[in-house]
C-alpha positions, 0 to 999 in steps of 0.5 A: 557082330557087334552091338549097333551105336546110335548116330549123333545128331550130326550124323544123321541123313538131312530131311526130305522135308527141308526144301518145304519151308521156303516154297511155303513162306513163298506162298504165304507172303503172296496170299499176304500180298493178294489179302493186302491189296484186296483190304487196299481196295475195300478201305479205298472204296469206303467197305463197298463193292463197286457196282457195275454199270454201263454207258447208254446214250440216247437213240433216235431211230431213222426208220422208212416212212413208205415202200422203197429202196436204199441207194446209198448212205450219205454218212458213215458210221461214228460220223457227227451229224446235226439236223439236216445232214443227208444219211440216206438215199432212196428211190421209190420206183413207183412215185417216180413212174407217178410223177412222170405220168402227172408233169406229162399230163400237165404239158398235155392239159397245158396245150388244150388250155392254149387251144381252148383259149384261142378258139375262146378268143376268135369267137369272142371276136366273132361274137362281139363284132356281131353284137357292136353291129346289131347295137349300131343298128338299134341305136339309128333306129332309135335316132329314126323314131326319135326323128319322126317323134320331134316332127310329130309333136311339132306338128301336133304342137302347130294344130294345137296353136290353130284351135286355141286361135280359132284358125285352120291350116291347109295343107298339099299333098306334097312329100313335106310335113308343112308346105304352106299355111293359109289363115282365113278369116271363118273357120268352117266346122268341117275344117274344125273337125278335121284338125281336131282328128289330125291333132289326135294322130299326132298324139297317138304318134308321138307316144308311138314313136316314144315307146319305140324309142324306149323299146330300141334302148331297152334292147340296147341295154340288154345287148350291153349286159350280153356283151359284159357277160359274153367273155365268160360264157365263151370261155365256159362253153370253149371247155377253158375254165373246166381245162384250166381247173384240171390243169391247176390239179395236175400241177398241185399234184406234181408239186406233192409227188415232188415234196414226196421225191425230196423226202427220199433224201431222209436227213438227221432228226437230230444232232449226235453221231451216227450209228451201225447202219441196219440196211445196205444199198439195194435193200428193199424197205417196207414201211417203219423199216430200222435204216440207221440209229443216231447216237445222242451223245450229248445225253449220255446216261448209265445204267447200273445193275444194283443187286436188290439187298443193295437198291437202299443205297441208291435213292433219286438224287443222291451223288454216286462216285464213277471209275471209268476206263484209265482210272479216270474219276467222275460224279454221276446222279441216281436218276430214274430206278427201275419199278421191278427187277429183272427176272431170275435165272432158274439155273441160280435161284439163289441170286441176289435179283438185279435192278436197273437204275439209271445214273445221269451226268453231274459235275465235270464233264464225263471222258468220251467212252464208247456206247456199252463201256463199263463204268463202276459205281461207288456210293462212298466218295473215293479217296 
């Protein structure tokens, strides 16, 4: 056999390693791309990493105020409402069963009362056609003595004449105070006598018949005063004022049953959008019940999560840069920072601990982002 030659560079077998390179210049000039793009990033942002956040707005809660039951909603969710726009209708069953029993006893003390003011009032009749006549009677008695009292003392009068002119009067026995007078000229003592008796009886007569008179108008007067105060006293013992005190009950009570009945239509205590209702129609609701969440949106707020080596960045009141979704650009606030961190995860006790800090709206308007949308935060302006 004869002695091998060695080949020439040229004539030996290609490589099995000459397709790596190309594959390998393809991956490095992707990781060259990648290291640039995440520079670009890093430079963009001022050197720091975003932090992230998301939108809150501020929440009003509808919340059942007593026992009752969901018959509709009145506005859907994602609708704008403002205060006094219909959400919910209820029905409590046992207010209406209430205010039912109260109007029925309302009609029913209604008709007592009409009765008990009729029977008031024919006896009232009654009563004063009774007391005009007994009035009428006392005031001719009165006319009567005052009648006998005047002839009285002019009788009286007349005698008193005769004894201060020495004279004496005869008189018949007729039915007439005076029938005839005859002068004479003596005056015997028997006469005298007689006359001074008889000037005494008209005396005692005259202040008889005076207090008579007296007693007459006192007993008018009474029945006067009786008359004044008899409409009370009939409606008392009618049973109308106790009836009409009980009437005027039932009715405040169904004006409040009815105030209760309009609060079964609760309203919106405020303006913003409406949230995911917590209850259907047919639910049954106990007191401080969740019904429905009213979104605020004209308070929206982030909530950042700041790691702790990071929470020097963000003092009260200093302006932080936004990214929202679209790239779009805006300013928040640092508000309110959180007093301590959320408690660590035991499956990562390395972690840098979170805390919240809230980041309120500033300069131009923010866009309209749905609840819970991320939001990143810058501390360095973006360029």
């Amino acid at each position: 056999m004869s002695a091998m030659q060695p080949h020439s560079p040229a004539e030996l077998p290609p490589s099995v390693d000459a397709p790596v390179a190309p594959v390998r210049t393809l991956l490095l000039a992707v990781v060259a791309l990648i290291v640039g793009a995440v520079a670009a990033e890093w430079i963009e942002s001022g050197g720091r990493r975003p932090v992230p956040a998301f939108l809150q707005v501020r929440t009003v809660f509808v919340t059942a105020h007593r026992s009752c039951r969901v018959l509709s909603h009145s506005a859907a969710p994602g609708d704008r409402v403002t205060i006094g726009t219909p959400l919910v209708a209820l029905s409590d069953s046992e207010l209406e069963q209430r205010l039912e029993a109260t109007r029925a006893q309302v009609e029913m003390l209604t008709t007592e009362l009409r009765q008990a003011e009729a029977r008031a009032k024919l006896e009232l009749a009654q009563n004063e056609r009774d007391l005009e006549y007994r009035i009428c009677q006392l005031r001719l008695q009165a006319a009567n003595y005052r009648q006998h009292k005047f002839e009285s003392e002019l009788y009286r009068n007349l005698l008193a004449d005769r004894l201060a002119a020495h004279e004496s009067a005869l008189w018949d026995t007729g039915e007439t105070l005076l029938k005839s007078l005859v002068l004479d000229q003596r005056w015997p003592q028997s006469e005298r006598m007689q006359t001074t008796l008889q000037l005494q009886s008209c005396d005692h007569l005259v202040e008889l018949f005076a207090e008579n008179v007296e007693i007459c108008e006192a007993r008018i007067a009474g029945l006067e005063r009786h008359r004044e105060a008899l409409p009370g006293q009939i409606r008392e013992s009618c049973g109308v004022e106790v009836t009409a005190a009980r009437l005027r009950q039932a009715q405040a009570e169904v004006e409040r049953l009815e105030q209760l009945q309009t609060q079964l239509t609760l309203t919106s205590p405020a303006v913003g959008q409406v949230g995911e209702y917590r209850t259907r129609p047919g639910d049954q609701l106990r007191p401080g019940d969740l019904i429905v969440e009213l979104l605020d949106d004209s308070q929206r707020y982030l909530v950042a999560e700041v790691p702790s080596q990071r929470i020097h960045e963000f003092p009260p009141g200093r302006t932080v840069w936004l990214v929202f979704p679209g790239q779009e650009r805006r300013q928040g606030r640092v508000g309110r920072i959180a007093p301590q961190a959320r408690p660590r995860n035991p499956a990562e006790p390395d972690a840098d601990p979170i805390i919240l800090v809230d980041i309120e709206q500033a300069g131009r308007l923010w866009p309209t982002v749905p609840s819970g949308a991320r939001i990143d935060v810058y501390v360095d302006e973006l360029r």
